[in-house]
Each structure stands twice: as structure tokens, then as C-alpha cells.
TIMAR-995139 format. One line per 8 residues: number of its first residue (from 0); for each residue x negated, y, z negated of N, C-alpha, C, CB. Coordinates in steps of 0.05 Angstrom, whole numbers, plus 5000, padded with zeros to 4 digits. Glycine has a CB too. Layout:
REM TIMAR-995139
NUM) X/Y/Z/X/Y/Z/X/Y/Z/X/Y/Z ~ ...
***
This chain:
REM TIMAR-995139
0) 7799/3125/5204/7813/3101/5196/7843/3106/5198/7806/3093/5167 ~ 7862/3081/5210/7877/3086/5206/7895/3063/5192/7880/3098/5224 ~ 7927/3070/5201/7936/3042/5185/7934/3018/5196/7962/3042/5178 ~ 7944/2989/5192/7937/2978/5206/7966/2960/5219/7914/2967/5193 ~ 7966/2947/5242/7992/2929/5258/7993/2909/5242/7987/2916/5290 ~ 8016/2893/5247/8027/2866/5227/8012/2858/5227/8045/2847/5230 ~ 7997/2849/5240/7979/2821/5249/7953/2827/5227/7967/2820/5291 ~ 7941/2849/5239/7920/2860/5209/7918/2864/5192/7911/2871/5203
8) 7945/2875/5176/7950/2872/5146/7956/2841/5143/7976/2892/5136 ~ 7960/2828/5158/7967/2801/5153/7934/2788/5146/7985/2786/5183 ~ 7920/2790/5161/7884/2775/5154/7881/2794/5136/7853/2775/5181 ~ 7885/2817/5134/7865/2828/5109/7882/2826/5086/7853/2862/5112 ~ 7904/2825/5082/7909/2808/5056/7906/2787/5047/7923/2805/5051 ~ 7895/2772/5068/7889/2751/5066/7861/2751/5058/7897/2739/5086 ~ 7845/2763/5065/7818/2762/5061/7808/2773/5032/7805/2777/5083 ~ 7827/2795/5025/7825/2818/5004/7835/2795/4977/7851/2851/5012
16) 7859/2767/4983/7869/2748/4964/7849/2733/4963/7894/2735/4968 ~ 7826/2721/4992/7803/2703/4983/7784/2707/4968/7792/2695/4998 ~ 7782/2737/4962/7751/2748/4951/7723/2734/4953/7754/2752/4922 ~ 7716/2726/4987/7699/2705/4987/7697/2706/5014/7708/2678/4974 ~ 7673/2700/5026/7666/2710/5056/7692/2676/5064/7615/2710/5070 ~ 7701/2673/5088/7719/2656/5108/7703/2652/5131/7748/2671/5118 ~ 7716/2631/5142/7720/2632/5173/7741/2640/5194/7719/2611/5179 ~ 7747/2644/5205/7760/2651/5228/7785/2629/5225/7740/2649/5257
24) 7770/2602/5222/7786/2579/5217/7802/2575/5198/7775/2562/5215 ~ 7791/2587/5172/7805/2582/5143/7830/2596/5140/7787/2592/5119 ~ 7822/2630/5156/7852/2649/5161/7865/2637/5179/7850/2681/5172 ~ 7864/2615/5198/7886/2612/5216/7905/2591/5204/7875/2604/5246 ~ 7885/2572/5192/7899/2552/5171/7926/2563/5156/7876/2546/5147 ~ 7910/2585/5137/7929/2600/5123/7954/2608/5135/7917/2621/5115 ~ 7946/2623/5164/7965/2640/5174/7997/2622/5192/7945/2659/5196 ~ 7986/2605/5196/7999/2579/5204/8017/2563/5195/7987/2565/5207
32) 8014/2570/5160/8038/2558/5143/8058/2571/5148/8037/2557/5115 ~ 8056/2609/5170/8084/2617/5165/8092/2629/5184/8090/2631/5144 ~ 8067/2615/5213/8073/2624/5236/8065/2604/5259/8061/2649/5238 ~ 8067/2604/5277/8046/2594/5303/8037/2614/5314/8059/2577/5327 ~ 8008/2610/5313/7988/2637/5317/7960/2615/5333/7975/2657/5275 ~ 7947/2625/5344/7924/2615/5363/7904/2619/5347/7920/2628/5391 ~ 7880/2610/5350/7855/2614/5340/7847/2629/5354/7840/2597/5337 ~ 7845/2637/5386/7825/2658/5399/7845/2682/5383/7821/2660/5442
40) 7876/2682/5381/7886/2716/5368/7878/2725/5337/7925/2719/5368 ~ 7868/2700/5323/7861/2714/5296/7828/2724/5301/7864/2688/5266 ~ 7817/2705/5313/7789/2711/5322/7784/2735/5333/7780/2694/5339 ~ 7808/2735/5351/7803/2768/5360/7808/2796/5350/7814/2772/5380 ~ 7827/2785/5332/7841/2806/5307/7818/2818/5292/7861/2788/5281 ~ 7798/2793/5281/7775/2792/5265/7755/2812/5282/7765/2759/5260 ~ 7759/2802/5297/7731/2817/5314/7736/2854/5316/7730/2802/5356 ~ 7762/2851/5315/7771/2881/5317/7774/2890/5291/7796/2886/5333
48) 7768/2884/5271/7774/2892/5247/7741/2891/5234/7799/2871/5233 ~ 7728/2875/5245/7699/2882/5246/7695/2909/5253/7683/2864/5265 ~ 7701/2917/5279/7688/2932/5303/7698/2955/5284/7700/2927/5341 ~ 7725/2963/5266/7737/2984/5256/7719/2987/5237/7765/2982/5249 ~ 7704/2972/5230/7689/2970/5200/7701/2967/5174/7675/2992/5195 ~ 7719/2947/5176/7733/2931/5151/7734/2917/5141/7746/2925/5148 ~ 7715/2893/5164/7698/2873/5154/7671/2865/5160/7710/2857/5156 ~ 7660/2857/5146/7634/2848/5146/7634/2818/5162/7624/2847/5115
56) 7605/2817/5167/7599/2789/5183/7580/2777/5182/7600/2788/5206 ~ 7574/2753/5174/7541/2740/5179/7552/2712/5190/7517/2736/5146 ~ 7535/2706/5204/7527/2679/5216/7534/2651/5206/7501/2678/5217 ~ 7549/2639/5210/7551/2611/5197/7556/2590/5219/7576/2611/5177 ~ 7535/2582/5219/7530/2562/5243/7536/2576/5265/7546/2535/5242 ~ 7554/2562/5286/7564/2573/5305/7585/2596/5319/7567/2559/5307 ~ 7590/2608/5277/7613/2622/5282/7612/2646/5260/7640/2601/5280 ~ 7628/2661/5240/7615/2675/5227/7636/2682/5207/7601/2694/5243
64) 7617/2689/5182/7635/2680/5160/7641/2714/5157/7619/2659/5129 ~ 7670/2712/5148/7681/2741/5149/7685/2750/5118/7711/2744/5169 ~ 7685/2781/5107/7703/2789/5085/7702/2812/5087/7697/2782/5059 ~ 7713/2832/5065/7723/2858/5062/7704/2866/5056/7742/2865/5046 ~ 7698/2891/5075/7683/2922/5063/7688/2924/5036/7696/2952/5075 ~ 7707/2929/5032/7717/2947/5012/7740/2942/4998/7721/2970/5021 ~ 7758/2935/4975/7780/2923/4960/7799/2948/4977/7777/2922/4920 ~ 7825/2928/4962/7845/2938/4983/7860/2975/4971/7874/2907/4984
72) 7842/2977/4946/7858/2995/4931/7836/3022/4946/7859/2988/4890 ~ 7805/3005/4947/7789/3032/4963/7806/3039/4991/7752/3023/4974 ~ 7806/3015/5008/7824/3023/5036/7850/3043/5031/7836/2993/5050 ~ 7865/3043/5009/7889/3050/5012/7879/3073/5003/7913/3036/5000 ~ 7862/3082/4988/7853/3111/4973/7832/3123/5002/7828/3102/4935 ~ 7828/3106/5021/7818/3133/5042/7840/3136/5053/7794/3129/5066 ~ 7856/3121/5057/7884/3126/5074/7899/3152/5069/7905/3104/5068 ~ 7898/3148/5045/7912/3171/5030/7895/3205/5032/7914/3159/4996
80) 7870/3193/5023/7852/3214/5033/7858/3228/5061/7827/3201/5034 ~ 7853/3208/5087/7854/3226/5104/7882/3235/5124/7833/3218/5118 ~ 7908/3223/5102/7925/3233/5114/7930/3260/5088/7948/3210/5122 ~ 7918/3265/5073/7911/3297/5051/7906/3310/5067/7888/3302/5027 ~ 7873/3301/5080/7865/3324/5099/7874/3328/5124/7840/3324/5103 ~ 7889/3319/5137/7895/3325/5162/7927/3344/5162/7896/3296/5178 ~ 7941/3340/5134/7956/3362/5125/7949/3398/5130/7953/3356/5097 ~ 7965/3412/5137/7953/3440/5144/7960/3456/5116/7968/3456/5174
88) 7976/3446/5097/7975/3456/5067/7981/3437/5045/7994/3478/5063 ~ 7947/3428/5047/7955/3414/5019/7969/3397/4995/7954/3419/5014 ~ 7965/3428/4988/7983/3440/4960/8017/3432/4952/7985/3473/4965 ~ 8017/3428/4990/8057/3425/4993/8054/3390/4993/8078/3442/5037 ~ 8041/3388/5016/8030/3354/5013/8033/3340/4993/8004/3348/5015 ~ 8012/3357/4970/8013/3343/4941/8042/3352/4927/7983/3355/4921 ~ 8055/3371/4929/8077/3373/4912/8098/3351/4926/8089/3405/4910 ~ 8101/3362/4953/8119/3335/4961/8120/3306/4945/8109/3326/4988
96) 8094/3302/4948/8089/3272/4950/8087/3276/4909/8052/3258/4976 ~ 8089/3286/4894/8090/3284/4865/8127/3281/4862/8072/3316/4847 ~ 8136/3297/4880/8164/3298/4869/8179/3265/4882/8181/3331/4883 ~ 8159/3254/4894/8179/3233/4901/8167/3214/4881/8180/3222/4933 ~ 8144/3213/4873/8137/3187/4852/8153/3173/4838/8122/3192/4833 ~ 8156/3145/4843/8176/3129/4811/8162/3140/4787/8172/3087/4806 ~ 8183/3132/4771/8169/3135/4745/8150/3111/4739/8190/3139/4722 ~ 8153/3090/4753/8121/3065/4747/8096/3087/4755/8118/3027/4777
104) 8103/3098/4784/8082/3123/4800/8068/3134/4779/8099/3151/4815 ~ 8088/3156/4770/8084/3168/4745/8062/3166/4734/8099/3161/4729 ~ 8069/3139/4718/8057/3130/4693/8026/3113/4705/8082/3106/4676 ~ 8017/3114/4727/8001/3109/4743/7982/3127/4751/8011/3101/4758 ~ 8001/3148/4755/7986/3168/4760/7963/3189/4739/8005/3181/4771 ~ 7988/3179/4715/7968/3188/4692/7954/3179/4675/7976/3198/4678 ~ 7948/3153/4678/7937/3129/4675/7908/3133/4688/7955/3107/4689 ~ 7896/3134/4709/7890/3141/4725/7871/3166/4727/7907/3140/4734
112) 7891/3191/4721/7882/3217/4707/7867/3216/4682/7905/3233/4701 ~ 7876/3198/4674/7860/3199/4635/7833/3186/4645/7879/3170/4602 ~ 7824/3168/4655/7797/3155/4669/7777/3175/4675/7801/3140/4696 ~ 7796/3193/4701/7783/3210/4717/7791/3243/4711/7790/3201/4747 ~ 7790/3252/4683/7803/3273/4674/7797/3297/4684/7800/3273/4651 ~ 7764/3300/4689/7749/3326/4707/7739/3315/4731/7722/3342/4691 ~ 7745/3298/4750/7734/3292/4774/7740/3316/4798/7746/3263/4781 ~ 7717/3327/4801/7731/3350/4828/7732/3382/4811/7777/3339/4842
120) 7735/3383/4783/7745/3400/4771/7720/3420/4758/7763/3387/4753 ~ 7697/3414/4771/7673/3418/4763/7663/3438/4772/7659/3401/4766
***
């Protein structure tokens, strides 16, 4: 997985704000209040964001009703995941990325920690 081009964070926030299978049609509607965009380029956006496995698809009449795998907080937590592992030390990874946190971060982070206090630690 990786990240995604304007255009795809553009439908999947969109899709991730409908919480509700769409059409192809309903995102272009949307997308149209703040652009001029085509129906075959969202359609095809869709189709490629299928094919990545991000969204789901079933049949609706002639065309097919779309939504999210997965909420946008799972997507952003493999993201994060597999840019951890593709790191060659960790350890520096994770200190880096602790020393830059806001303090909202912070307080998120340990938020978070209190939920999942022994996850991994087993």
C-alpha cells in the first residue's frame, strides 16, 4: 500500500465522509461543486482504487455501488506500519518521529497507549 494522488484522497474522503456504499455518480456530483471533473475520470479513479483494494463493490443495476475497506484511521495505521518496516532501524524511526510530535500528538499518543497498554508486549 501506498499513499495516495490528489484525485484519490479526494474520492476516498469522500467515501470515508459517506459511510454508505455510492455510485460513481453521487462522487462526481460531490466532486463537481469544486471542480470540473468527468465521469469516465472518477469512474476510473474508482476502478483503481478497487483494483488497490480500498474499495469494495457490488452491483447496482448497471453500475456499482462503491465504499471503504477499511476507516480512514485503519488506512493511515498501515501506512504508518509499512513505512516502520521498510525503515533499516526502527528504534531511530520511532525516536525521530516521537521527538517531533505536537503536544495534541502527545496527548494522543498516550491516550491511545492507556487502551492498548500491553499490545505487542507479551
Amino acid at each position: 500500500m501506498r499513499g495516495l494522488g490528489e484525485l484519490e484522497s479526494a474520492i476516498m474522503e469522500r467515501l470515508w465522509s459517506y459511510r454508505r456504499p455510492v455510485s460513481v455518480r453521487d462522487v462526481l456530483e460531490d466532486l463537481r461543486q469544486e471542480r470540473e471533473i468527468a465521469y469516465t475520470t472518477v469512474m476510473t479513479v474508482m476502478d483503481k482504487l478497487f483494483k488497490k483494494g480500498l474499495l469494495r463493490r457490488e452491483p447496482a443495476g448497471k453500475a456499482y455501488a462503491y465504499e471503504t475497506v477499511a476507516s480512514r484511521e485503519a488506512y493511515t495505521a498501515q501506512l504508518m506500519r509499512e513505512t516502520l518496516a521498510s525503515s533499516a532501524n526502527q528504534a531511530a524511526t520511532l525516536v525521530h518521529f516521537l521527538e517531533r510530535l505536537t503536544p495534541e500528538e502527545a496527548t494522543a499518543l498516550e491516550a491511545a497507549l492507556q487502551v492498548y497498554p500491553t499490545k505487542g508486549r507479551q
